[in-house]
DSSP file (Angstrom, degrees, kcal/mol; ACC not computed):
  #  RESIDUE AA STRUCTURE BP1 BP2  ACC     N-H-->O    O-->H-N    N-H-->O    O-->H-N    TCO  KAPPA ALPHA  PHI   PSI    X-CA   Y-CA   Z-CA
    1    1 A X              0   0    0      0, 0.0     2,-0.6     0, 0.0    90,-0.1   0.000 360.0 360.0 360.0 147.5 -109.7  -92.9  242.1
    2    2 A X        +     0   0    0     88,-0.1     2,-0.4     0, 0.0    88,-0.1  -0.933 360.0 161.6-127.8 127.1 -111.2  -95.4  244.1
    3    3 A X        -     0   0    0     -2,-0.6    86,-0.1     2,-0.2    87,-0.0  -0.931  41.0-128.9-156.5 137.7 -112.8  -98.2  242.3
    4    4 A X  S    S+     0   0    0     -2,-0.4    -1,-0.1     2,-0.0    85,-0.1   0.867  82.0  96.6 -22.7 -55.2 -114.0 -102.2  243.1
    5    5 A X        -     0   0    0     -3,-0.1     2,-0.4     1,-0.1    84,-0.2   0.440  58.3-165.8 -62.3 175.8 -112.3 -103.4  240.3
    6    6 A X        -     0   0    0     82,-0.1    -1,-0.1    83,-0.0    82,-0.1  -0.992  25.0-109.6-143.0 149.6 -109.0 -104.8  240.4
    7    7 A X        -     0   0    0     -2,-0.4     3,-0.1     2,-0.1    81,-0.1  -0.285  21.9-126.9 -65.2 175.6 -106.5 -105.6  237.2
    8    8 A X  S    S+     0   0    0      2,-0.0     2,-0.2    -2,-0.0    -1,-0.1   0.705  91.2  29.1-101.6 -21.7 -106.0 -108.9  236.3
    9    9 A X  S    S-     0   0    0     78,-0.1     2,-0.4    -3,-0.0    -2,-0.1  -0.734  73.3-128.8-116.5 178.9 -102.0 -108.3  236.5
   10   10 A X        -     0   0    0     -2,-0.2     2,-0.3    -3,-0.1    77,-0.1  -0.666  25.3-150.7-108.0 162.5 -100.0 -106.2  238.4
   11   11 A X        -     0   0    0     -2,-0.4     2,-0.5    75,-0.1    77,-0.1  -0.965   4.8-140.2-147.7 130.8  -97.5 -104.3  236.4
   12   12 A X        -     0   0    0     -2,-0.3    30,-0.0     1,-0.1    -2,-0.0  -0.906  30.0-111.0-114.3 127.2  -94.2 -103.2  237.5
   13   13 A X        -     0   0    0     -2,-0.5    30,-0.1     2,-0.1    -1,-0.1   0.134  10.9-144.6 -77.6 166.8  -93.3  -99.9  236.5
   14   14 A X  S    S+     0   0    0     28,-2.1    29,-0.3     2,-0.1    -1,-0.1   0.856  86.8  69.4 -92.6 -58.2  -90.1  -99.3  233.7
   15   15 A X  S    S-     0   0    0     27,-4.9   112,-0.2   112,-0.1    -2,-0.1  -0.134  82.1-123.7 -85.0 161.6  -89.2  -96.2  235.7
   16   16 A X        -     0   0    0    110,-0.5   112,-0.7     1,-0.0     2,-0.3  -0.382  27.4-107.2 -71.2 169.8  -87.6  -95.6  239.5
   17   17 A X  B     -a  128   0A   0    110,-0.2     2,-0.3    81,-0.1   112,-0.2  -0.885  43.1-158.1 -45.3  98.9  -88.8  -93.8  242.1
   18   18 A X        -     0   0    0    110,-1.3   112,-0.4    -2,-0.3     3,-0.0  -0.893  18.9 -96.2-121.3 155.6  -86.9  -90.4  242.7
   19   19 A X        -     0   0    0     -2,-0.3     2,-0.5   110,-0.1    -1,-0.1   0.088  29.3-122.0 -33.8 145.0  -86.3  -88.1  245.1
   20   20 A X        -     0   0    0      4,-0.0     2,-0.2   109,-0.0    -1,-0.1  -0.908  35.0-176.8-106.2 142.2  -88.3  -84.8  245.6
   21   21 A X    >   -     0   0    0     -2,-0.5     3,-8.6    -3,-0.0     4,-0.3  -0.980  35.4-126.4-151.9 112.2  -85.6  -81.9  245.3
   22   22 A X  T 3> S+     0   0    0      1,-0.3     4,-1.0    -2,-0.2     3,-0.3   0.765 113.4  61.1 -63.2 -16.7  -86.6  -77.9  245.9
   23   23 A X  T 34 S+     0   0    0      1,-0.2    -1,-0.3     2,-0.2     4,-0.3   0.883  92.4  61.8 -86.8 -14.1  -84.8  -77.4  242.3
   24   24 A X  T X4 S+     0   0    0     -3,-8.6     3,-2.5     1,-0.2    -1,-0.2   0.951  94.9  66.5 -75.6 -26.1  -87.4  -79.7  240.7
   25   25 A X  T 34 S+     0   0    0     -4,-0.3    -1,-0.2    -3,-0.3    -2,-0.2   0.883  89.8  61.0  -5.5 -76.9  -90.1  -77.1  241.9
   26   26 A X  T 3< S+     0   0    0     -4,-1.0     2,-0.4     2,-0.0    -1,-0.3   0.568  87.7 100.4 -62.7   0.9  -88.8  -74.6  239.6
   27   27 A X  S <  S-     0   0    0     -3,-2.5   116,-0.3    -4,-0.3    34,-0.1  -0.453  74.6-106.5 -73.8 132.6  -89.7  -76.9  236.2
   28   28 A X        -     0   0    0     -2,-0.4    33,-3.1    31,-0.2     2,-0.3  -0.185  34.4-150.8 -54.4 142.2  -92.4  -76.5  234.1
   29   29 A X  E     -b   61   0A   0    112,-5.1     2,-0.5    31,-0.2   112,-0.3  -0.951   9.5-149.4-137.0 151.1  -95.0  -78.9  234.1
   30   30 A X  E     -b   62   0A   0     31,-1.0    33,-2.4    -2,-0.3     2,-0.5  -0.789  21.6-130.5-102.3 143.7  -97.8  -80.3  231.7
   31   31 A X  E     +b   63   0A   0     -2,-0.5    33,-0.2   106,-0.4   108,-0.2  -0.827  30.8 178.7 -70.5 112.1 -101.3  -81.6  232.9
   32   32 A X  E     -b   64   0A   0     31,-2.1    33,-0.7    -2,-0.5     2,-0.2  -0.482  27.4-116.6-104.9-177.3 -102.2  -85.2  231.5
   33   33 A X    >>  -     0   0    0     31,-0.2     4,-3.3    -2,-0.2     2,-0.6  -0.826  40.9 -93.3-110.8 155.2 -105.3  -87.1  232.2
   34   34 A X  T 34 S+     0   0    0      1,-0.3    36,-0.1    33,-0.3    37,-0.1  -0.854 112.7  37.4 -88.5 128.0 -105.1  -90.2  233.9
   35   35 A X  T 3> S+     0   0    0     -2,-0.6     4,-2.6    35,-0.1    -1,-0.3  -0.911 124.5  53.1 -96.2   8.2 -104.8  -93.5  232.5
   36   36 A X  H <> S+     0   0    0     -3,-0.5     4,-3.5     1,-0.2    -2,-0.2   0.977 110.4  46.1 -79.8 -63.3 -102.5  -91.3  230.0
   37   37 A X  H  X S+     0   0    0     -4,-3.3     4,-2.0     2,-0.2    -1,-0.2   0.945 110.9  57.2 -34.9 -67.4 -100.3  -89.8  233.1
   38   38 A X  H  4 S+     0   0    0      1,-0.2    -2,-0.2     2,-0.2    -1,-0.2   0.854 105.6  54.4 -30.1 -57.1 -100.1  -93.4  234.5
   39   39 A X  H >X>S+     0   0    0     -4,-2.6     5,-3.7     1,-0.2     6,-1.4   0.806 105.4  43.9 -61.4 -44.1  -98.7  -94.3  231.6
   40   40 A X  H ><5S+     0   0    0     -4,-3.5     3,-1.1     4,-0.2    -1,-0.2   0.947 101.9  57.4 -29.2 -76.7  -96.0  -92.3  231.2
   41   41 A X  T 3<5S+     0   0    0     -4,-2.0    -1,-0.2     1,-0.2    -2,-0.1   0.119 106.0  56.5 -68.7  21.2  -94.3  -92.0  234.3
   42   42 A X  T <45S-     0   0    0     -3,-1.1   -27,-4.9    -5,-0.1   -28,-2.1   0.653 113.2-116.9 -96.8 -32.3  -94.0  -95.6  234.2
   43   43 A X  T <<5S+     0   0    0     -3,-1.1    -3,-0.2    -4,-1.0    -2,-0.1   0.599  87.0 106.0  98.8  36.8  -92.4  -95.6  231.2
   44   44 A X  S   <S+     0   0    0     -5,-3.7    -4,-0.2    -6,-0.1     2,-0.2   0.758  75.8  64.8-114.3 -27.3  -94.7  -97.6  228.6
   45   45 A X        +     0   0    0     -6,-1.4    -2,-0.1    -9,-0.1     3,-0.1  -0.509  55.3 176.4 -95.9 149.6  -96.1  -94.0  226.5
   46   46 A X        +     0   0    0      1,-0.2    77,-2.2    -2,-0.2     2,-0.4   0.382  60.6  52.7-132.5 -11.6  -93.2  -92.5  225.0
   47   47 A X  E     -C  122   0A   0     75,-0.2     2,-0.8    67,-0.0    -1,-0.2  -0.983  62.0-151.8-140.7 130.2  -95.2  -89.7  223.2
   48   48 A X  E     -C  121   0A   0     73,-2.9    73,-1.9    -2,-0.4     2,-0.4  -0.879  26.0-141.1-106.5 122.6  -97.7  -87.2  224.4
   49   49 A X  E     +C  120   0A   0     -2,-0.8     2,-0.3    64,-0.2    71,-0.2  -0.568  32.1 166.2 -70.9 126.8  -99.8  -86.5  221.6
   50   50 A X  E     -C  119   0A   0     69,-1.9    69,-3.0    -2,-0.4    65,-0.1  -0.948  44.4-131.0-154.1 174.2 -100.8  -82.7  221.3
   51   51 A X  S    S+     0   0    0     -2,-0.3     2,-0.3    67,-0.2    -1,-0.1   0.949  91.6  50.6 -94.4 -15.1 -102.3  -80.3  219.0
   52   52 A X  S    S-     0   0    0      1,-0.1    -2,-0.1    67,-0.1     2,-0.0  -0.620  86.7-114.2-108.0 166.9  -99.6  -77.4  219.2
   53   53 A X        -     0   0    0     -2,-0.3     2,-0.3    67,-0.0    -1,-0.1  -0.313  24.7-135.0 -87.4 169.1  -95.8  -78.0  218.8
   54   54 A X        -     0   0    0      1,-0.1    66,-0.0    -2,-0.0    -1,-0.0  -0.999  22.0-177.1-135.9 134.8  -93.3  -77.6  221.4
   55   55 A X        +     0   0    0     -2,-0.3     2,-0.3    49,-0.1    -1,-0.1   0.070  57.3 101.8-104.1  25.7  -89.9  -76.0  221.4
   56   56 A X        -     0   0    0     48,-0.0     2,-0.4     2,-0.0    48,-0.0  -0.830  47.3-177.6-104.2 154.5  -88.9  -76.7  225.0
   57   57 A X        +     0   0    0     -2,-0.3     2,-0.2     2,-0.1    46,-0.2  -0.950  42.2  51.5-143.0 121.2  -86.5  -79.6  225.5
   58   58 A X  E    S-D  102   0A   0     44,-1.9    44,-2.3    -2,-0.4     2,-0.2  -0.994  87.0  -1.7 158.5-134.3  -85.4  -80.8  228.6
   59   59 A X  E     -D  101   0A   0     -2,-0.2     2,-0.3    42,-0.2    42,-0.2  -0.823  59.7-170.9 -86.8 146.4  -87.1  -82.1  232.5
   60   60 A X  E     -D  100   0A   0     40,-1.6    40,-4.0    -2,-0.2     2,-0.8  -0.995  27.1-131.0-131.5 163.6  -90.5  -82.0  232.9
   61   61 A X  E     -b   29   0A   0    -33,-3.1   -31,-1.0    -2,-0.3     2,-0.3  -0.707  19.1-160.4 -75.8  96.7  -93.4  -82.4  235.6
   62   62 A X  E     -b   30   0A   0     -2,-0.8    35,-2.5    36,-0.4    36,-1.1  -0.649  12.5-164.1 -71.0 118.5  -95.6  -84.4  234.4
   63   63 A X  E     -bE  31  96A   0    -33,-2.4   -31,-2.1    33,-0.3     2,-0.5  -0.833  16.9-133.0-126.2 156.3  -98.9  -83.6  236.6
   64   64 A X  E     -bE  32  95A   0     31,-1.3    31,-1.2    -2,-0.5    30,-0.6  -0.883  30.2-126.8-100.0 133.7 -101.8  -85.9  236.7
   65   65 A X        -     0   0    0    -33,-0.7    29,-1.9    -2,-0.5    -1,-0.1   0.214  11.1-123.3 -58.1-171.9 -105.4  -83.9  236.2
   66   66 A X  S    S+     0   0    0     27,-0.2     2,-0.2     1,-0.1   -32,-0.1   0.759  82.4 100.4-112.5 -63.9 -108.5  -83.9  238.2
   67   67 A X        -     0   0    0      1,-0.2     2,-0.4   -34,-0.1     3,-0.4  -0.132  44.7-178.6 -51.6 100.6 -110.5  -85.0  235.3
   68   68 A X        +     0   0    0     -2,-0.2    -1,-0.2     1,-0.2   -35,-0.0  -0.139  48.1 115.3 -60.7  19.1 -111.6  -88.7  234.9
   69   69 A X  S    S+     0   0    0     -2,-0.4    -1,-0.2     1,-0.2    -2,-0.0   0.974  73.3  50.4 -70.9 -36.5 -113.3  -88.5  232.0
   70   70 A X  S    S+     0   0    0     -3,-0.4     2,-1.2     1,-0.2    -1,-0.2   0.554  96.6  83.1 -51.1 -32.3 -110.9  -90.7  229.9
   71   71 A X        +     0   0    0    -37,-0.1     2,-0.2     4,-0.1    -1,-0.2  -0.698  50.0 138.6-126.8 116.8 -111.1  -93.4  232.7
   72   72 A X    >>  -     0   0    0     -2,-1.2     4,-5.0     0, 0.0     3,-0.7  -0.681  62.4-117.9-120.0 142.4 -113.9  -95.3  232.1
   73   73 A X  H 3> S+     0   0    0     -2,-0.2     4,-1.9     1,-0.2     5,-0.0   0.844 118.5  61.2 -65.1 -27.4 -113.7  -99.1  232.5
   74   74 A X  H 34 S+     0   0    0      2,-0.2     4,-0.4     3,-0.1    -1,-0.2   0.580 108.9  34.3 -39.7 -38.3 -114.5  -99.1  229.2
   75   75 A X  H <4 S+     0   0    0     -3,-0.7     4,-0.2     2,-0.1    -2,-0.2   0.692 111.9  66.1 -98.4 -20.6 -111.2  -97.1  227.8
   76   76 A X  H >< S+     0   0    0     -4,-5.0     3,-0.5     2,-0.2    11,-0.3   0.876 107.3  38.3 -62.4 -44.7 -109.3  -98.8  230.6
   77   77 A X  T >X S+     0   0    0     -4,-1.9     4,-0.9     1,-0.2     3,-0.6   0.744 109.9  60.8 -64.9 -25.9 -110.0 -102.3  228.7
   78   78 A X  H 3> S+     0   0    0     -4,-0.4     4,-1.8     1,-0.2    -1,-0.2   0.594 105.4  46.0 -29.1 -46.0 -109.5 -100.8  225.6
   79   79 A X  H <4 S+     0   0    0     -3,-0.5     6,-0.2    -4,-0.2    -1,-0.2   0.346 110.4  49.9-105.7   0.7 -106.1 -100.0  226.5
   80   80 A X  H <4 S+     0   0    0     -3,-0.6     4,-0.4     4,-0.2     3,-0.3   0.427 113.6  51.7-106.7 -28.9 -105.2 -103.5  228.1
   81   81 A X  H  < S+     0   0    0     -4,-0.9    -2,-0.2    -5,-0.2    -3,-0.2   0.967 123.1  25.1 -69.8 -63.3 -106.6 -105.0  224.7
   82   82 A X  S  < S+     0   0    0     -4,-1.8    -1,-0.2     1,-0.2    -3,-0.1   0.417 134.8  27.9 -64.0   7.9 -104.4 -102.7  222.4
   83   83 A X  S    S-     0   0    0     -3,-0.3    -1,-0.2     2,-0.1    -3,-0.1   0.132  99.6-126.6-162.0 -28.5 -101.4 -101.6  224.0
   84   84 A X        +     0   0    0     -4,-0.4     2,-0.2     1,-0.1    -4,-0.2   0.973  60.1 153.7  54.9  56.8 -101.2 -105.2  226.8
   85   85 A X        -     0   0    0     -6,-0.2    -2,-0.1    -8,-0.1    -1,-0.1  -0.575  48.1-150.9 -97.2 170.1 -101.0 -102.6  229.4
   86   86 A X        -     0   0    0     -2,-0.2     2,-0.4   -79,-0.1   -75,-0.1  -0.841  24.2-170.5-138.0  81.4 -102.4 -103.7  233.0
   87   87 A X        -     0   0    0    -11,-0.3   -78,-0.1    -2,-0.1     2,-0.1  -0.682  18.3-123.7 -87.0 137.1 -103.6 -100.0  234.3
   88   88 A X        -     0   0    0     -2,-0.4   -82,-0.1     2,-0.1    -1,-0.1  -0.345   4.7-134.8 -55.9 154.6 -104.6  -99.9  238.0
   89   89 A X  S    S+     0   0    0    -84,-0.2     2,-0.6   -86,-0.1    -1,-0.1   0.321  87.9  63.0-116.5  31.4 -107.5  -98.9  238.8
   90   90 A X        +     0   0    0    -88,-0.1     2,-0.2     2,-0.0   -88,-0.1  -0.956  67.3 165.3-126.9 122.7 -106.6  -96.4  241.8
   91   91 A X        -     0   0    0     -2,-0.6     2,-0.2   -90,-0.1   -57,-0.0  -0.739  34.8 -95.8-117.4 162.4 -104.6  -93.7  240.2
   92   92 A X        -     0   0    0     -2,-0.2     2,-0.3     3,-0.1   -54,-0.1  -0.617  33.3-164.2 -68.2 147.3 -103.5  -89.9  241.5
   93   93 A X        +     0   0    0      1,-0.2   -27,-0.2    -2,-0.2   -28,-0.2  -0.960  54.2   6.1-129.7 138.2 -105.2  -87.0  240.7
   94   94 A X  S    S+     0   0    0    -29,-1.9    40,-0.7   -30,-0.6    -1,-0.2   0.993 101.8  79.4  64.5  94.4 -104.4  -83.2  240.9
   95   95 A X  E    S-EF  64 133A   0    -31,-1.2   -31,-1.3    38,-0.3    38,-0.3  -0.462  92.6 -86.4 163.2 134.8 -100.9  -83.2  241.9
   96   96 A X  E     -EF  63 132A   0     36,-0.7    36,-0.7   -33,-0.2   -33,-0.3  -0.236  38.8-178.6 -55.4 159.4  -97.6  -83.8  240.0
   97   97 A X  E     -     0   0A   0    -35,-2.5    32,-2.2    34,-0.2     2,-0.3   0.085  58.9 -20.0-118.0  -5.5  -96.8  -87.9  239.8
   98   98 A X  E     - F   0 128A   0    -36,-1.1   -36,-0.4    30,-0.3     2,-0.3  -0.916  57.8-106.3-176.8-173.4  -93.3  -87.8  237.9
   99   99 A X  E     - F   0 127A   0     28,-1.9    28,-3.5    -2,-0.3     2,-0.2  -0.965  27.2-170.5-157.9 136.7  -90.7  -86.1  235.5
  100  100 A X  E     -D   60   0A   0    -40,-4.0   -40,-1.6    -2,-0.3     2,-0.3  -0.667  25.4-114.2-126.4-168.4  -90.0  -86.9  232.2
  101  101 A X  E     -DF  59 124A   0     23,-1.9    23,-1.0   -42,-0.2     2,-0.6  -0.894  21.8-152.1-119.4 113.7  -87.1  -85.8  229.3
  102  102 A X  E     +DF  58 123A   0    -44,-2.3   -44,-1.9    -2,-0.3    21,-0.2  -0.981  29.4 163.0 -83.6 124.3  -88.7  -83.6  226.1
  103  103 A X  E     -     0   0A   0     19,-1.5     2,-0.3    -2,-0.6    20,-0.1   0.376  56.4 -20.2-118.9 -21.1  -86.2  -84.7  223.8
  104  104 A X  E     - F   0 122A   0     18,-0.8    18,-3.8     2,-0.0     2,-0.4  -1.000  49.7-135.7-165.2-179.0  -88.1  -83.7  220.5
  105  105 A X  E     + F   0 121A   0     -2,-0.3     2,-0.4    16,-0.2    16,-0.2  -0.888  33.8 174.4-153.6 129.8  -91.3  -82.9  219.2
  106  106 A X  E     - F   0 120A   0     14,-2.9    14,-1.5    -2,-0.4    12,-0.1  -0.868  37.0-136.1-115.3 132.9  -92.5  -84.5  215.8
  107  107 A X  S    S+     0   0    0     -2,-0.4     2,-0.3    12,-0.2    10,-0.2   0.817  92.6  23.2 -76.9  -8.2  -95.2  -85.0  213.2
  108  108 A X  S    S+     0   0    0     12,-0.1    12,-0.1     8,-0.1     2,-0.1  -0.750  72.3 167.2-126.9 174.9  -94.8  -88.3  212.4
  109  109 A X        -     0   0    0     -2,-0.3     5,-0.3     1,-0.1     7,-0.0  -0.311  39.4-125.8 151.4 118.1  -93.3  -91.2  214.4
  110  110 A X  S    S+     0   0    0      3,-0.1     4,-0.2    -2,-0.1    -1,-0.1   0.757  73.9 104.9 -43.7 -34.2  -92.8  -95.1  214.9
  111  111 A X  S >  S-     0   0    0      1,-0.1     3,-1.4     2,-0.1    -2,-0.1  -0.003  78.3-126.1 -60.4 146.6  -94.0  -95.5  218.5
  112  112 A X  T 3  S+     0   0    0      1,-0.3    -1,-0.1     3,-0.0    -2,-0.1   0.696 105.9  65.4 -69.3 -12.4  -97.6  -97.2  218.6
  113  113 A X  T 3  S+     0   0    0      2,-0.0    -1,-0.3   -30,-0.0   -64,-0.2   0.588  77.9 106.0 -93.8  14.7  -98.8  -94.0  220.9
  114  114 A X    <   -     0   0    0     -3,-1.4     2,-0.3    -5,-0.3     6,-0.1  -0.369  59.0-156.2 -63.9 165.7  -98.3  -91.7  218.2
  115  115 A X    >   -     0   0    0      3,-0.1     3,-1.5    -8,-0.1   -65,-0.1  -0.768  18.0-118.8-159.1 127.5 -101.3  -90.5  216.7
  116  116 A X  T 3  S+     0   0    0     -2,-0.3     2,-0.2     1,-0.2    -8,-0.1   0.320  96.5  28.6 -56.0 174.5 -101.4  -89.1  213.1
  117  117 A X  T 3  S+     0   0    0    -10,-0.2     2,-0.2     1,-0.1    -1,-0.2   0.197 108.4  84.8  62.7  -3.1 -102.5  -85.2  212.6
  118  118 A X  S <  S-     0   0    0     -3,-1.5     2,-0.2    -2,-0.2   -67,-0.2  -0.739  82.9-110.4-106.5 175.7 -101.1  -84.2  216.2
  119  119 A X  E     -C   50   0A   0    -69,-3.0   -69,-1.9    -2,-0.2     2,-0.8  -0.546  26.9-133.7 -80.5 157.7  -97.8  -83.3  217.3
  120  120 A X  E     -CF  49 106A   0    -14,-1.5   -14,-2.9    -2,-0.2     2,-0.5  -0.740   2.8-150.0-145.0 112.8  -95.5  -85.8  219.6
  121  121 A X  E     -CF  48 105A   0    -73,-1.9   -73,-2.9    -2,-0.8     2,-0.3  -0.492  25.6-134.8 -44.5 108.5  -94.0  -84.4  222.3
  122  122 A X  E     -CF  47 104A   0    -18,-3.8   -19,-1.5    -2,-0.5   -18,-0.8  -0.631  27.7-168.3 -78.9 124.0  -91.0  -87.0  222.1
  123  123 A X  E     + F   0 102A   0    -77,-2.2     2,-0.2    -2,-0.3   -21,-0.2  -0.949  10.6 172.6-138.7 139.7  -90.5  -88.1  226.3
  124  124 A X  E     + F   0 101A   0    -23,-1.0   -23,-1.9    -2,-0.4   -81,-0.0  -0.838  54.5  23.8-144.0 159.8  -87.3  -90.2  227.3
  125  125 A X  E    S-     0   0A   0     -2,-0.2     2,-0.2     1,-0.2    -1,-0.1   0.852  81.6-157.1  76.7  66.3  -85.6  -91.5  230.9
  126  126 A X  E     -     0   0A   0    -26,-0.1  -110,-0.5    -3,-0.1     2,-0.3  -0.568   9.3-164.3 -74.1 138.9  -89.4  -91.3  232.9
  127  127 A X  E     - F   0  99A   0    -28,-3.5   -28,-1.9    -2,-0.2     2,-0.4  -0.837  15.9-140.7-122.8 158.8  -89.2  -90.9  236.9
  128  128 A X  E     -aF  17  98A   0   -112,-0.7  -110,-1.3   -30,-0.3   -30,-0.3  -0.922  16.7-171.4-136.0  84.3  -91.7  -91.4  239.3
  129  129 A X  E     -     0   0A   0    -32,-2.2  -110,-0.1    -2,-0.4     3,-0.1  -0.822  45.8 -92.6-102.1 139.9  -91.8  -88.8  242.5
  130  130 A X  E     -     0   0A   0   -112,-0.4     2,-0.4    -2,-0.3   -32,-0.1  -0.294  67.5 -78.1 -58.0 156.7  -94.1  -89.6  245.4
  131  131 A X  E     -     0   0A   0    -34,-0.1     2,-0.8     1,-0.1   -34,-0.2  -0.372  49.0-167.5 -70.2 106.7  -97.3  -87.8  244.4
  132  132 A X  E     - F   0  96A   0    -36,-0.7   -36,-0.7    -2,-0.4    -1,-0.1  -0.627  22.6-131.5 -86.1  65.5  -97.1  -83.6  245.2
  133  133 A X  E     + F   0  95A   0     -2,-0.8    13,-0.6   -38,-0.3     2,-0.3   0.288  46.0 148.4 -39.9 128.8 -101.2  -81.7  244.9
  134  134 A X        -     0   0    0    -40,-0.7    11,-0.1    11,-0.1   -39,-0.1  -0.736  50.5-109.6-176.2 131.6 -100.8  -78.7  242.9
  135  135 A X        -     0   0    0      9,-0.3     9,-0.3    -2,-0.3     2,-0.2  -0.156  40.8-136.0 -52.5 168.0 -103.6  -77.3  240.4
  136  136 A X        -     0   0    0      7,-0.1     2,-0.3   -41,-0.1    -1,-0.1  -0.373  16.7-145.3-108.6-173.6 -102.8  -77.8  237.1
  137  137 A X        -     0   0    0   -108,-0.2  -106,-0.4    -2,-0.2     2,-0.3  -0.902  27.3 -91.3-153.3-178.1 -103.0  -75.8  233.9
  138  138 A X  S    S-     0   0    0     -2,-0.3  -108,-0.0     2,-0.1     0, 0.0  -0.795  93.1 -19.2 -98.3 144.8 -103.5  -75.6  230.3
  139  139 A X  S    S-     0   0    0     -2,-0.3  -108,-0.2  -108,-0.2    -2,-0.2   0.163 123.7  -2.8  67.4 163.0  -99.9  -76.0  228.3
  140  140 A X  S    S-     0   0    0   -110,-0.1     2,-0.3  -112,-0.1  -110,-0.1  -0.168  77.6-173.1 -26.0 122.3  -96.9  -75.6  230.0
  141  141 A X        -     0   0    0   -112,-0.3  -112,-5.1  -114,-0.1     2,-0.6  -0.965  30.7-136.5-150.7 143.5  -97.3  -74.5  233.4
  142  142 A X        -     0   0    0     -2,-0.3  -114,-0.1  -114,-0.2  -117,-0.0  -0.576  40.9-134.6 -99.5  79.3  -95.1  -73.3  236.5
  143  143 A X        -     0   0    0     -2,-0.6     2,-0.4  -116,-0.3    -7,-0.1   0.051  11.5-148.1 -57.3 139.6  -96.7  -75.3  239.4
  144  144 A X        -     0   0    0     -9,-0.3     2,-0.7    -8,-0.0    -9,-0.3  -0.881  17.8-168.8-104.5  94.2  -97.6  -73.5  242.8
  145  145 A X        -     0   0    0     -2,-0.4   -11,-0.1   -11,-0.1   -12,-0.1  -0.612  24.0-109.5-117.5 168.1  -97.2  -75.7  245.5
  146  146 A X              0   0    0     -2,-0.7    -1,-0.0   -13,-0.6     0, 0.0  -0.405 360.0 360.0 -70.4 149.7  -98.4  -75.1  249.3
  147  147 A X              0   0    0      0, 0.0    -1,-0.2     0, 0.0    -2,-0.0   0.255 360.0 360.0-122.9 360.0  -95.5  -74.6  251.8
C-alpha cells in the first residue's frame, strides 16, 4: 500500500528474516489482514483472534490479504495510541510475508491482543520471509505458488 504518510518512529522488527526453503511450500497458511499480518510477523501480536478453534499446532504461513479495509489512517492511529505500535504505512499484500509457531489455541488469555468471545490461536518464535504472491483463502489454506 502506497501512502503519503509516514510514521512518526521507525520500528524494528522482534523477529529475523529467514530463508525461503521448497519444504516451507508445503505448510499451511492463514490469510490476515494488514495492519494485523504486520503485526505478527514482527513479533508484537501474539494471538490471532478467530471465531472457530484450531487443532493444528505447529509452522505456519502467515499470508498478508489483499483487503485494506482495516487500514484506514484512522485504525492505524488507533493502534499506535493503544498498543505504542509504529505501523508503516507501506505494507504487502496478497502474498505470504512470514511463518509463525501455533502452539495452542484458547478462550481466554493474558496478552492485550486477545479478545473476549473469540478463540486465540496462541503464535510463538515469528519469522519474517521476503514477501512470496500467492492468493489467499478462507481458514487454513495450502498456498499455490507460480513456478
Amino acid at each position: 500500500m502506497t501512502n503519503k504518510k509516514t510514521s512518526e518512529k521507525r520500528f524494528d522488527s522482534h523477529s529475523p528474516i529467514v530463508r525461503w526453503s521448497p519444504n516451507l511450500a508445503e505448510l499451511p497458511a492463514l490469510s490476515v489482514r494488514q495492519p494485523w499480518t504486520w503485526l505478527i510477523v514482527s513479533g508484537l501480536k501474539d494471538i490471532e483472534n478467530r471465531p472457530r478453534r484450531t487443532h493444528y499446532r505447529g509452522p505456519l504461513l502467515i499470508h498478508a490479504g489483499l483487503s485494506l479495509d482495516s487500514y484506514t489512517e484512522k485504525n492505524i492511529e488507533w493502534l499506535n495510541k493503544k498498543y505504542g505500535v509504529y505501523i508503516p504505512w507501506e505494507l504487502d499484500t496478497g502474498g505470504i510475508v512470514g511463518i509463525v509457531d501455533v502452539v495452542d489455541c484458547v478462550k481466554s488469555h493474558k496478552s492485550k491482543w486477545f479478545n473476549k468471545g473469540n478463540f486465540g490461536w496462541v503464535l510463538a518464535n515469528p519469522r519474517r520471509l521476503n514477501f512470496r504472491p500467492c492468493k489467499g483463502a478462507l481458514g487454513l489454506f495450502q498456498p499455490k505458488f507460480k513456478r
